[in-house]
Structures are given as C-alpha cells and as structure tokens.
N, C-alpha and C positions, 0 to 999 in steps of 0.2 A: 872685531867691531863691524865689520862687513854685514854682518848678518844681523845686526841689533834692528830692530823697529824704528824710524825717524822719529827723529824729537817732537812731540806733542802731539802724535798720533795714536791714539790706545788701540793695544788689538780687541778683534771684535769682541771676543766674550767679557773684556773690561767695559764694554757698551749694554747698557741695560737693552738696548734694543737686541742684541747679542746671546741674550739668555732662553737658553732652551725654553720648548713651549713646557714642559712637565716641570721645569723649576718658575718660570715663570707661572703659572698657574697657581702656585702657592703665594706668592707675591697678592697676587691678586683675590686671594680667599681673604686677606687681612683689608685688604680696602676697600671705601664706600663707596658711595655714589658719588660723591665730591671727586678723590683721588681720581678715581675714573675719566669723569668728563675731563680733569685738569692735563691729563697726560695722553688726551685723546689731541689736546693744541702743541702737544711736544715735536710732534715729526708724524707724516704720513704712514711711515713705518709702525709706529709707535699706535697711533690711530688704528690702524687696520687691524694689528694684535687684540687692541683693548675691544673692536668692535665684534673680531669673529672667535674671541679667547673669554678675556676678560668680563664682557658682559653677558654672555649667556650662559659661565659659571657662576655670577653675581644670581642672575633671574634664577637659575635651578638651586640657590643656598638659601634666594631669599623667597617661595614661591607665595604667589598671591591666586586665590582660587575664582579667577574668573570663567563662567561661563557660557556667558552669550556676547564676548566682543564677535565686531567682523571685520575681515575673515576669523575664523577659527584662531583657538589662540596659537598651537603650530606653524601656523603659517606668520604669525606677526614677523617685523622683523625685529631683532632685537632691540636696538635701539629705542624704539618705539613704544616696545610694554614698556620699556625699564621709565622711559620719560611718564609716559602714565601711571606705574608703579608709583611712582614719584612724586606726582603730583596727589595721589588718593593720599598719597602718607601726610604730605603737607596739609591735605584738608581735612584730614579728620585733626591733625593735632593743633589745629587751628580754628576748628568748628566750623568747617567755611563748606556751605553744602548748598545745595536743593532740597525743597520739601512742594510737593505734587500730589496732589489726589487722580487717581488713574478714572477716567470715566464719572460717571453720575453716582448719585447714591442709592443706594437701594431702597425698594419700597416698604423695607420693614426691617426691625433690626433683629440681625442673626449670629450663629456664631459659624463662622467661617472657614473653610479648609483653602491653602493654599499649597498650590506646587510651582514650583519653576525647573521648566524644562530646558535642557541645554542640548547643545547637538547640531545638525542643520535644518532643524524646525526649531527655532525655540519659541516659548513662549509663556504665558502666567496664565495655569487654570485655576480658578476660582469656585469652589463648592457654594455656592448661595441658597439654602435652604434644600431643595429639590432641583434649582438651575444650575447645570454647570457651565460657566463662561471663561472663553479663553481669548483672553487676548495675545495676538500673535508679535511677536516682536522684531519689525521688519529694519532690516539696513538703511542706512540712512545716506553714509559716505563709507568712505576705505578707512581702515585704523581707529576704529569710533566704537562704541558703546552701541546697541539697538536701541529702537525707539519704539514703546508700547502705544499699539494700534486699537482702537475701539474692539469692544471684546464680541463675538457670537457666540449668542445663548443657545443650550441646547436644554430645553425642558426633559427631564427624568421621572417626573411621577408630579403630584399637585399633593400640598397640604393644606388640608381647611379649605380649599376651594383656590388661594391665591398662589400656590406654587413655588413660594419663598420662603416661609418657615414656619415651626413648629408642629412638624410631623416625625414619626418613626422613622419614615423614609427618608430625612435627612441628609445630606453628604456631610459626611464625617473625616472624611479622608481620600486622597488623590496622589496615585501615584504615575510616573509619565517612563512608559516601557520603550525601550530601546527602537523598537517599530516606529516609521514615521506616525505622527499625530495618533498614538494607540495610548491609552490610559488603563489603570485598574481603580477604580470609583468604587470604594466602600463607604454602606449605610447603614443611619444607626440601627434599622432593624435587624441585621446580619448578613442583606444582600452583597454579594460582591463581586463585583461585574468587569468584563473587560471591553472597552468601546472604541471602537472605530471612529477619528472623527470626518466628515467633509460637508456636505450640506445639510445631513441630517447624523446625530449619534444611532451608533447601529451597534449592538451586542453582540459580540462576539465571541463568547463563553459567561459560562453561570463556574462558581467554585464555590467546593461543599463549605457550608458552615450551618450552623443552627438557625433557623428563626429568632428573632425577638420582637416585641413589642416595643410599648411605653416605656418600662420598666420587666427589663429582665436580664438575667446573668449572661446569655446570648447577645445583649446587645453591645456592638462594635462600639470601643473608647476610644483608640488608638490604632492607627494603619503610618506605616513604614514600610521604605523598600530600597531598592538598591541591583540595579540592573535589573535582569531578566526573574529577580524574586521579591517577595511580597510579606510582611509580616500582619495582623489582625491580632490586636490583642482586646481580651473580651475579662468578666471578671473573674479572675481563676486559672485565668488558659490564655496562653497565644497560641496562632496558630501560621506555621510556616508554609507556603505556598510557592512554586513553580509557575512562573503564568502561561508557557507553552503547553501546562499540563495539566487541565484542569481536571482531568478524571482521578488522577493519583490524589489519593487522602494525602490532607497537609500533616507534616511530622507537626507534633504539639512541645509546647510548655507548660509545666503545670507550677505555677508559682504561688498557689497556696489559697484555698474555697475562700470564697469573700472578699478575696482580695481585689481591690478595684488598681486598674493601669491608668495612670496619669496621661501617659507620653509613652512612645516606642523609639526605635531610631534603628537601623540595619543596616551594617556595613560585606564587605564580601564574607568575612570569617567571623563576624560577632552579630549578638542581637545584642539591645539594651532594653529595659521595661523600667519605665519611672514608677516606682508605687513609694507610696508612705515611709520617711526618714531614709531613700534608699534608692540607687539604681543597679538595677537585676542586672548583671552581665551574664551571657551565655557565648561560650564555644559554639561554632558550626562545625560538626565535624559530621565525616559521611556516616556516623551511625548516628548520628542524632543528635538536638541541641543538649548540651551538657553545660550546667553552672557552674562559673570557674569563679567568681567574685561578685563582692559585694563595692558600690561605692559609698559612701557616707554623705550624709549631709551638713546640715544644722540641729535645730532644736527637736525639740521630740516632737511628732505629730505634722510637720513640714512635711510636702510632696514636691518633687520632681516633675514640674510641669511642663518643662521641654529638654530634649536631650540632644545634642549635635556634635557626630563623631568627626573629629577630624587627629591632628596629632595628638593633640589631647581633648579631652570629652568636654564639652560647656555645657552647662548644664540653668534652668531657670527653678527658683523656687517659691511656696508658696509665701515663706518667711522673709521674701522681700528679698535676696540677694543670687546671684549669680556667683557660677561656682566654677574652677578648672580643675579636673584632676588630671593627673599625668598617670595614666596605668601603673606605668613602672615604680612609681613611689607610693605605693600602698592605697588603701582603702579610701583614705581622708585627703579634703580638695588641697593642691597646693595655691590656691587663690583664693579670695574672697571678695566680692564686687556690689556694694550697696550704693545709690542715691541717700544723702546724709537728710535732704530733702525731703524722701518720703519713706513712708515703712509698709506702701504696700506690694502686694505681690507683683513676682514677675511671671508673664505666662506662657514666653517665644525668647528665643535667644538665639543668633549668628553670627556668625564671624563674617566681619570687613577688613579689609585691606591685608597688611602683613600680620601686622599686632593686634587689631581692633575687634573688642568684641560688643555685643551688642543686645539687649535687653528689651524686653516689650511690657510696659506697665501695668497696672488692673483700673488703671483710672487714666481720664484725660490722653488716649491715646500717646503716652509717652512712651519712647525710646530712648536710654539711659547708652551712654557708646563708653569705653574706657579704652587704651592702649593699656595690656599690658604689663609692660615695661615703666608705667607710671602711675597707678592706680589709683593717685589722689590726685589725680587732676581730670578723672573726667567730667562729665558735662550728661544735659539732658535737651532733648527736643521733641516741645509737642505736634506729633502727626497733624497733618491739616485737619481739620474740622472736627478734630478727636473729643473734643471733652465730654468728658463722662464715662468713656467706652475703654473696653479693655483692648491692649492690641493683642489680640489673639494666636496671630502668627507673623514670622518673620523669617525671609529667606536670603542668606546674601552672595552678593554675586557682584566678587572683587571690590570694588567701591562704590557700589549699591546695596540697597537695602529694599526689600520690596516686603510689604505689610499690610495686615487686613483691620481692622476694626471692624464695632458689629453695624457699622453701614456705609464702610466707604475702603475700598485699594488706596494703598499709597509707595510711594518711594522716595528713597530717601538717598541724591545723588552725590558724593565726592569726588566722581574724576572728571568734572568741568564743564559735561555733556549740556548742562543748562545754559551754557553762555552761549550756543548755538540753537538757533531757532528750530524747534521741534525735533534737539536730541535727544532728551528724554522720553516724553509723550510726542505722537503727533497730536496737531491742534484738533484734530475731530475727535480726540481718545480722552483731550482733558478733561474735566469734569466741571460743571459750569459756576461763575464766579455768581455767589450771591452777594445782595444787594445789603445782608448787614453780617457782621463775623464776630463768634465769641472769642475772644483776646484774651489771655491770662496777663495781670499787671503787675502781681507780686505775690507776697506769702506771709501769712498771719502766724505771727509766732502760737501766740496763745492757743488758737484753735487749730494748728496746725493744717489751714487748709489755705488751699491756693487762692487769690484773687483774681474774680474775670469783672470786664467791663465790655460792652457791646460798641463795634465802631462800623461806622456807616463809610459810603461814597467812597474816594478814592482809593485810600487803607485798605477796606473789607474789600476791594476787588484783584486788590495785589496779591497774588500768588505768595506769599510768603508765611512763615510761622516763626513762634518766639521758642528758644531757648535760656537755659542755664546753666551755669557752670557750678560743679560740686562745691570746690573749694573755697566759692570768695564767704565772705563776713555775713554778708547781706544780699539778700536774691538780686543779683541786678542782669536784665534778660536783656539776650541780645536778639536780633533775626536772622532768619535765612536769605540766603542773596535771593533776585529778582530775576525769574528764568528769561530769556530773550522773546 
C-alpha cells in the first residue's frame, strides 16, 4: 500500500486534462461550438488546449470561405474567426442581416459583370457597359470585415456616344490575376484584354480570339478563371488561356456548333460550361481539356445560368431552382432549392457562411439564401432598390454577399459589420438615400405577383429592405436591421 495513489487523487491520465493531444483531438472532432466555449471556463489548462487544439481543428472541419477579412484570414487568431464563424451562422438562420446599395446608380440600365478580388489588394470590379469600376475595399479596424470605398472608373471604349451600354464592346466578363491590381476584362465582341490598374487602365496584352459583332458565334458569353488562367466560352467553343502567355494559342473545347454557354466557372483541374438541360465538366489535364461528365438538371429546355465550384457544385437555373451536385454521386443534383413564392428564374448563385447558399432572382432584385441542412425553411430578400431587375451576379465572401442589378451594386452583410459605423460601405461609397422608395407589401395569390406601395420621408431614407420567409402560410415580411 505504500505505493498506492492518495485517496481522492486521480492519476493524471484519469484527468481529462491528462489526455494525450492525438486522442484528445478526436474528443474534440465530435463537439460544437457550445462544448467548446463551455470547457474553455473549466481550468486554464483546459482553456489553453481547447484554444491552441480544439479550435483550430473545429475551423479547418468547419471551413467558411472568407476572403477579404483583415488581416488576412492566416493570420486571424483562432478564437476570433470561430466567434465570427459564429455569429454569420446565427444570422443567416435568423435572417438578421444588412442590405446596402454600394455607390450611386447608374446612368442606364445594364447588364453587369462582377468580380471580387481577394489577396492584399482586394476589392469589387464592376463591368458597367464599357466602364470598368473598382471599388477598393480598405481596412477599417483589426479582426473586421473591409469596408467598400467609392469605386474609380476607368472608361474602356464608349457605346452609342454615352459609355455605359449597349455596345459590342461591352464587359462581359472580369477576371482579377494574381498581380497586384492586374485584371483579364473580356468583351462582348471577342476582345480580351489584360490591364493594369493605377490612375489610368493600361493594356498590357491582347489574347488571340476571333472578332465579333452584334451578333456572331465569336461573341464572348461566358469568362471564368482561376489563378494565373482564364476560360472564354463563346458559341460552340471555349477557349482555355495562360494569362502570362498570351502569344501561345488557347487549348480549346468544342462542345457542340450552335451550342450557346450560359455560364462558365474554372477551377485548377476542372472547367464547367452551363449550356441547356446540362453542365459540361472537363478534365484539365496536360494534354488537353478532356470531358469526363455530364451534370443534370431539371426539366427539358432549362439552362444552367451560374455555376460555382466549390466542394460541391451550386448551380442557378432557368427553371427557377437552385441546384447541388456532389460529383461523387452521379450525374443528378443531390439538392433541390426553389422560393415556393416565385417561379421565376435564377441567374447568380453563392455560397455564404458554412451551410448557406444563395440565389439571385430574374425579378425585383431578390436573393433567395437556404442552409442546407434545412431546405424548408429558407427565406428571401429584396436587394435595395431592385425591383424589377434581375440580380445578375453574385459573389460571396464568408458572410457577405455582394451583387449587381441592372443599375445598382449591393451587399448583403451577416457577420455584424453594419452595427459599426462605416464597416460595411464607407459613408462616401454609399449610394444616396432618395426622397421616395418602392416597398413590396405582400403577394396576390391570384395573380401571383408581388404587391409594391411607395413611401416617402423618414422610411424611404432608412437604409433598409423587406424580406420573406419561404415557409409561413401567408407572406408576412420582415426588414433588414438599420446599419449604424
């Protein structure tokens, strides 16, 4: 008995604090964010495990794709993403957001190309006819969200005499290359450019493609890219591009004469092409792109009007629904994602937070958001000053949403940034409050269309917009919170 352990002392490994980091570590793949924080108030010990073990196997099981917080997301400290993780998750399954119109509206209505660039330039460039405008998205505080700054225009060609729309020359497409401030700006006529930005845009290669016009099989539908390379899909053909190399002919696709591309999307080893009842998958491999699959859609005659890779593919259609496929499980989505409210198309789709994905309307600038993990319970919100307009594009970045209509940028915040004054937009970047605002009030069964009424003075100056939730009985809307 000499040697026995004193009475009520456990030895160490009977102490959960005691447990190896490699079995501890499994311990911690099974619990949430709750378990977490609670055993972080157990003992200093216990704390300092959970903060330099526990939580940043939590953040790498659960990743969420942000990419213009600052610092860098590398550098956050863990603790930190995961509260912000945290908080996006609570707002979106709460609907509890920001809705902001980035900047003024434009002089005419267009259809739009957006990019968001990540990195340490980041910022939103904006195709507006023949303008392209970036807004730069500068730091605000430590551990935050950036804040979009008034955009500079850099004129590209004029159409019709005003410069904003309805020309061949059009921007169709914007892709943002690993270079500081360097872009690849594809137009509808088949130019495709690479530009330097600082006070003035300056061209810095031409890349072979055909000519087009008004109408022609040459003309750019679709530009995708993905690092240091470029997709252009035209009708008939993409065509894959090197942007350090613009003398080397782009390896092509040929996915069939006539055929028109919805949407493109390019990851390091895959292309995708949206065309009709279908999305093209292609292999990259070093002898060239080879078609390895098909994805499915919906009904006959549906197109694939945005496509966004990530672990699994989300996809926008014209049939009004949103769609996931998991590669690994065959041809057909394992998801299906409609607003029960409307049946018309969707044209832009991304992914928010962990679970959230996200939808762009053909009417009334709506954004449709679902988790998931619970498909019948999402919700819709209309874009500031949308109605009418399709949201054309959508880009998300962690618990943002950032969107074009055809005459206004918006975004759309969840991780809180609005209850600080000028974290989202700065105040010179917002876009100015008019003096009356169309309102949606509800929804006419019979005629199946939404109800607007016009409100003046105080209301119509408030930064806010109305949404809905999929599931209740009866449309009853709610708003978005009131940025600081």
């Amino acid at each position: 008995m000499a040697n026995a352990p004193c009475a009520g002392k456990a030895p160490a490994l009977a102490s959960f604090e005691g447990v190896p980091d490699d079995v501890l570590a499994h311990v911690f793949e099974v619990l949430d964010v709750e378990d977490l924080v609670r055993l972080r108030g157990v003992s200093r010990r216990l704390d300092a495990r959970v903060r330099t073990l526990g939580i940043p196997l939590h953040l790498t099981q659960h990743p969420v794709d942000h990419r213009t917080l600052y610092p860098s997301l590398a550098r956050w400290a863990p603790p930190a993403l995961l509260s912000l993780n945290g908080r996006i998750g609570r707002s979106l399954a709460s609907h509890k957001l920001h809705a902001l119109q980035i900047g003024p509206e434009w002089r005419a209505p267009v259809i739009p190309a957006l990019c968001l660039r990540a990195g340490d330039d980041p910022g939103l460039a904006l195709g507006v006819g023949t303008q392209l405008l970036v807004h730069s998205l500068s730091a605000r505080r430590m551990y935050a969200p950036r804040s979009a700054a008034p955009a500079r225009t850099y004129p590209l060609g004029s159409s019709s005499g005003s410069g904003w729309s309805g020309s061949a020359a059009d921007i169709v497409g914007i892709h943002a290359l690993p270079s500081p401030n360097t872009y690849i700006v594809a137009h509808f006529d088949g130019t495709l450019q690479r530009l330097e930005l600082g006070q003035a845009a300056r061209s810095t290669a031409h890349y072979m493609h055909p000519k087009g016009g008004t109408s022609s099989p040459a003309n750019i539908r679709a530009l995708a890219g993905c690092g240091g390379s470029f997709l252009a899909a035209s009708e008939g053909r993409a065509r894959l591009y090197k942007a350090r190399a613009p003398w080397i002919p782009p390896a092509e696709i040929d996915f069939g004469a006539g055929v028109r591309p919805w949407s493109a999307a390019l990851t390091e080893s895959t292309a995708y092409v949206g065309v009709a009842e279908g999305i093209e998958k292609y292999s990259l491999s070093a002898s060239g792109p080879i078609r390895i699959s098909e994805l499915r859609g919906g009904e006959r005659g549906s197109a694939a009007y945005a496509v966004v890779p990530g672990h699994q593919v989300l996809s926008a259609w014209y049939d009004g629904t949103a769609r996931l496929h998991d590669p690994r499980a065959g041809a057909d989505p394992v998801l299906e994602l409609a607003d029960p409210w409307s049946d018309v198309a969707f044209y832009s789709a991304a992914f928010v937070g962990e679970y959230g994905v996200a939808a762009g309307g053909a009417q009334h600038g709506t954004v449709s958001v679902w988790d998931v993990r619970n498909p019948d319970g999402g919700w819709s919100v209309f874009s500031p000053a949308g109605r009418g307009s399709p949201v054309y594009a959508l880009a998300g970045d962690g618990g943002r949403v950032w969107g074009v209509t055809e005459r206004r940028a918006f975004v759309l915040a969840f991780d809180g940034s609005g209850d600080v004054e000028g974290g989202i937009i700065t105040h010179d970047g917002r876009g100015r409050r008019p003096g009356t605002k169309d309102v949606p009030t509800g929804y006419g069964r019979r005629g199946g269309k939404f109800r607007w009424t016009v409100h003046y003075g105080d209301h119509a100056a408030r930064e806010v917009s109305m949404g809905y939730r999929h599931g209740d009985r009866g449309m009853t809307l709610f708003e978005t919170e009131v940025p600081a």
